[in-house]
C-alpha positions as CSV (number, residue, x, y, z in Angstrom):
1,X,14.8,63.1,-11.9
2,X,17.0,59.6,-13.3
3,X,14.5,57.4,-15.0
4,X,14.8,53.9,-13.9
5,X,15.4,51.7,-16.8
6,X,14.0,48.0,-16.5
7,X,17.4,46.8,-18.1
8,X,19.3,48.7,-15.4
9,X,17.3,48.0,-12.3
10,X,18.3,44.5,-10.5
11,X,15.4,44.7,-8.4
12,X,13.1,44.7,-11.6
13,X,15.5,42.4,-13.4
14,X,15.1,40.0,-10.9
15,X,11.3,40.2,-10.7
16,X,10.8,39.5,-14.6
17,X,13.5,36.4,-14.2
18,X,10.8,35.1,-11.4
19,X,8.0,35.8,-13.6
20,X,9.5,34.0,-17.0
21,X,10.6,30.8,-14.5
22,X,6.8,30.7,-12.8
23,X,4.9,30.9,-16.6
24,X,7.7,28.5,-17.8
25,X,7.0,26.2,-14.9
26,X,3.5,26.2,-14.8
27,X,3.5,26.1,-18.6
28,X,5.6,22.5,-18.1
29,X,3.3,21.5,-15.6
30,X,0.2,22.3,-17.7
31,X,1.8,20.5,-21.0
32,X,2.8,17.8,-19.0
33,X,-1.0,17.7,-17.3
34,X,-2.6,17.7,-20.2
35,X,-1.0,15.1,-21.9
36,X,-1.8,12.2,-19.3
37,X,-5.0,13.3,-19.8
38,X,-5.7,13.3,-23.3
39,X,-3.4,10.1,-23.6
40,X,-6.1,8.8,-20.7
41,X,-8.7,10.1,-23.1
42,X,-7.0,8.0,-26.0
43,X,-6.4,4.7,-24.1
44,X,-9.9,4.8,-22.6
45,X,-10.9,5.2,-26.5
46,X,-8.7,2.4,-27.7
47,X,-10.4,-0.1,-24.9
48,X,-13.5,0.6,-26.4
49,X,-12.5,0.4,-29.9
50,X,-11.2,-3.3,-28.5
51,X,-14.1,-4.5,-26.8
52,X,-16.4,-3.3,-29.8
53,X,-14.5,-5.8,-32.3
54,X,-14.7,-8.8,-29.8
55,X,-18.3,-8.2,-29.3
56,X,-18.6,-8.9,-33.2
57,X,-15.6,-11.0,-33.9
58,X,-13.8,-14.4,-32.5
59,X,-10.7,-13.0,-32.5
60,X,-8.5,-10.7,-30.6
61,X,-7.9,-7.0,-31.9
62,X,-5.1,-4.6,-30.4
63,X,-6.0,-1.3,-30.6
64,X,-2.9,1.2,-29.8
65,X,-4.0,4.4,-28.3
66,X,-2.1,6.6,-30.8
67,X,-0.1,5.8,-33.9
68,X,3.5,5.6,-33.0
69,X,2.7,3.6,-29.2
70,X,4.3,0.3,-28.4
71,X,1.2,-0.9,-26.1
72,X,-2.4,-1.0,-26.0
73,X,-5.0,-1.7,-23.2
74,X,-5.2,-5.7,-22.4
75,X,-7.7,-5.5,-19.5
76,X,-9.3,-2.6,-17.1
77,X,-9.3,-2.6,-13.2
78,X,-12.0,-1.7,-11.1
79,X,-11.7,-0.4,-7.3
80,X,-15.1,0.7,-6.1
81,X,-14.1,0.8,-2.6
82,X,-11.7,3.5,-3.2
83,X,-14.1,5.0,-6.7
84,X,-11.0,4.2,-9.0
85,X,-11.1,2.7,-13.0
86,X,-7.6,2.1,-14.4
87,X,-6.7,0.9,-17.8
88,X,-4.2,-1.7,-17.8
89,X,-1.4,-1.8,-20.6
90,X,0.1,-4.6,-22.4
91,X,3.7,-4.5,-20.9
92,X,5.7,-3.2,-17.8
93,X,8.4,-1.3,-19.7
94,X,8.8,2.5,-19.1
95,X,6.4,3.2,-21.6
96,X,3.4,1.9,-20.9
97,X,3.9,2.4,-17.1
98,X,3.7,6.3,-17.5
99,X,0.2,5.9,-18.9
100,X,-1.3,3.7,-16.8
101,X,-0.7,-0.1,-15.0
102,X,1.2,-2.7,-17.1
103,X,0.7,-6.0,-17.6
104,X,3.9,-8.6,-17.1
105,X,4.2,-10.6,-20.6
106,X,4.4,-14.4,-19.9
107,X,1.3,-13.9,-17.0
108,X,-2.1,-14.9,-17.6
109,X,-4.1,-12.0,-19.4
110,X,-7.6,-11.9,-17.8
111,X,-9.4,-14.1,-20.6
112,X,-6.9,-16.7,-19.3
113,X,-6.1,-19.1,-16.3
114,X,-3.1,-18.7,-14.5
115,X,-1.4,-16.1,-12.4
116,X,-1.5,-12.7,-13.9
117,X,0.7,-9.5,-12.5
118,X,0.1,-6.2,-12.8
119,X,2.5,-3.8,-12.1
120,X,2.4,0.1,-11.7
121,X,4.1,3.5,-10.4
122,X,4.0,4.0,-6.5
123,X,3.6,7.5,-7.1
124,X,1.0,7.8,-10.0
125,X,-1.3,5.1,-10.2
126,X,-0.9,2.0,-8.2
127,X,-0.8,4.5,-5.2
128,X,-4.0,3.5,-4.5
129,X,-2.4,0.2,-3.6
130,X,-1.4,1.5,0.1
131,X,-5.1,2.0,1.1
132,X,-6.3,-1.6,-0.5
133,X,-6.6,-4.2,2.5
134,X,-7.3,-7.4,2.9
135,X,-10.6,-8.5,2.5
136,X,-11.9,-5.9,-0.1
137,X,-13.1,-6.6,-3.7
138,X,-11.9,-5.1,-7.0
139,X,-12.9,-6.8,-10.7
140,X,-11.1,-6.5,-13.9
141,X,-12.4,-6.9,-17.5
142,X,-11.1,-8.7,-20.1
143,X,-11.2,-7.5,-23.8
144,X,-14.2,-10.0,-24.5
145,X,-15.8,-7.3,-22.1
146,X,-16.3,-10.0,-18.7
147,X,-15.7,-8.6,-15.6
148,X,-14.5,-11.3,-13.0
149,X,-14.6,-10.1,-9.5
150,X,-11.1,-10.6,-6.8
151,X,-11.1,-10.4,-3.4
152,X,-7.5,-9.0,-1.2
153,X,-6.4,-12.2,0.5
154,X,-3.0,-11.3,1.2
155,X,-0.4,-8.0,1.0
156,X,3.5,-8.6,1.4
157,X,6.7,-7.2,0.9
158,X,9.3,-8.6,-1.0
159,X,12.8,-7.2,-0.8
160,X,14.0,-8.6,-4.5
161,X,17.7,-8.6,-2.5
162,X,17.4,-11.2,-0.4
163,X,14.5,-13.0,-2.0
164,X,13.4,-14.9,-5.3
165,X,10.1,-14.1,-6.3
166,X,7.9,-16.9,-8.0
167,X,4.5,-17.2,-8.8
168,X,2.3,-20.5,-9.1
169,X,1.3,-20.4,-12.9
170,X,-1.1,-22.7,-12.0
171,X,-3.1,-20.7,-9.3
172,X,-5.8,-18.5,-10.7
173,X,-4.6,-15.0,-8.9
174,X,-3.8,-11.5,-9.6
175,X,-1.0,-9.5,-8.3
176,X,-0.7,-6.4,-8.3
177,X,2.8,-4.6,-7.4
178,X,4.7,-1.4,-7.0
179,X,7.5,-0.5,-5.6
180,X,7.5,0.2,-2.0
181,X,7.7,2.0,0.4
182,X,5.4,4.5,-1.1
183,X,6.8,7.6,-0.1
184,X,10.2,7.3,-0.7
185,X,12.7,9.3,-2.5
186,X,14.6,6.2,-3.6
187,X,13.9,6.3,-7.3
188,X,14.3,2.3,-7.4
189,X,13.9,0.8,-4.4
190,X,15.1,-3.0,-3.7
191,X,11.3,-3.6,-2.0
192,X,8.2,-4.3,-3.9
193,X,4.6,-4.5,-2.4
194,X,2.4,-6.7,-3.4
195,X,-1.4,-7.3,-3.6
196,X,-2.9,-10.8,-3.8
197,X,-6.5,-11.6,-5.2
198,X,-7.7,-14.4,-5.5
199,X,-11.3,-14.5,-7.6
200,X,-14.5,-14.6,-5.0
């Protein structure tokens, strides 16, 4: 009786190639996993790190998650309508958005008056942006540890195409924005949604 070698069987062969791509994927999938959460694990750290210095000093601290990182947390968002806590990151370059919310330098930073924006991912976490309506409440902290409470008095879409977008640096508002619509393939669609709140 022939023995079947693994090396000479393509019905075996072909098996062990499925195998090695399934652990490789999932092993991806894991690394990539556990990252965003031990770099949520880090920022969440940092924030407190930042609100423990103002409670004991006058002035500001930035506190960088890890080492080498070009941002740090500036303020932290509060949903309790839909039970979500985000950190928000000084920034909305590619770097801070794939850890969390960015904040738009040249806005108003929550100790501040003015208009401040936030923006985020569609698909990670401003996603929770599509089931936030008009007339609900979410607060956000500043790094002197206030919370100040907003209330949804408005959602649009802009299509950055055909329209200018300008904010009133003199209104005391937050908005929040991702790209839209929010399950698209487009990787950078021309629309952005956007969240008004106004503090109640």
């Amino acid at each position: 009786m022939a023995k079947t070698s693994i090396i000479h069987s393509p019905l075996k062969m072909s098996l062990l190639a499925l195998i090695l791509f399934t652990i490789a994927c999932w092993g991806n999938t894991a690394w990539i996993t556990g990252k965003a959460l031990l770099a949520q694990y880090l920022i969440a750290s940092a924030w407190q790190d930042t609100l423990e210095f103002s409670a004991n000093n006058s002035e500001r601290n930035i506190t960088t998650p890890w080492p080498w990182a070009d941002t740090w947390p500036v303020a932290r968002l509060n949903f309790p309508s839909l039970n979500e806590d985000l950190y928000v990151l000084a920034g909305s370059h590619g770097s801070s958005l794939a850890f969390g919310p960015g904040h738009m330098d040249g806005t108003a930073l929550p100790h501040e008056l003015g208009t401040m924006v936030i923006n985020g991912h569609r698909d990670t976490h401003f996603s929770l942006l599509e089931k936030l309506f008009v007339g609900e409440t979410f607060s956000i902290q500043s790094s002197a540890s206030i919370w100040r409470q907003y209330k949804v008095v408005n959602t649009h879409i802009i299509d950055t195409r055909m329209e200018s977008w300008f904010i009133n640096r003199d209104s005391n508002e937050i908005h929040l924005v991702t790209c839209y619509p929010f399950h698209s393939l487009d990787i950078n669609p021309p629309f952005r949604y956007v969240v008004v709140g106004v503090p109640s």
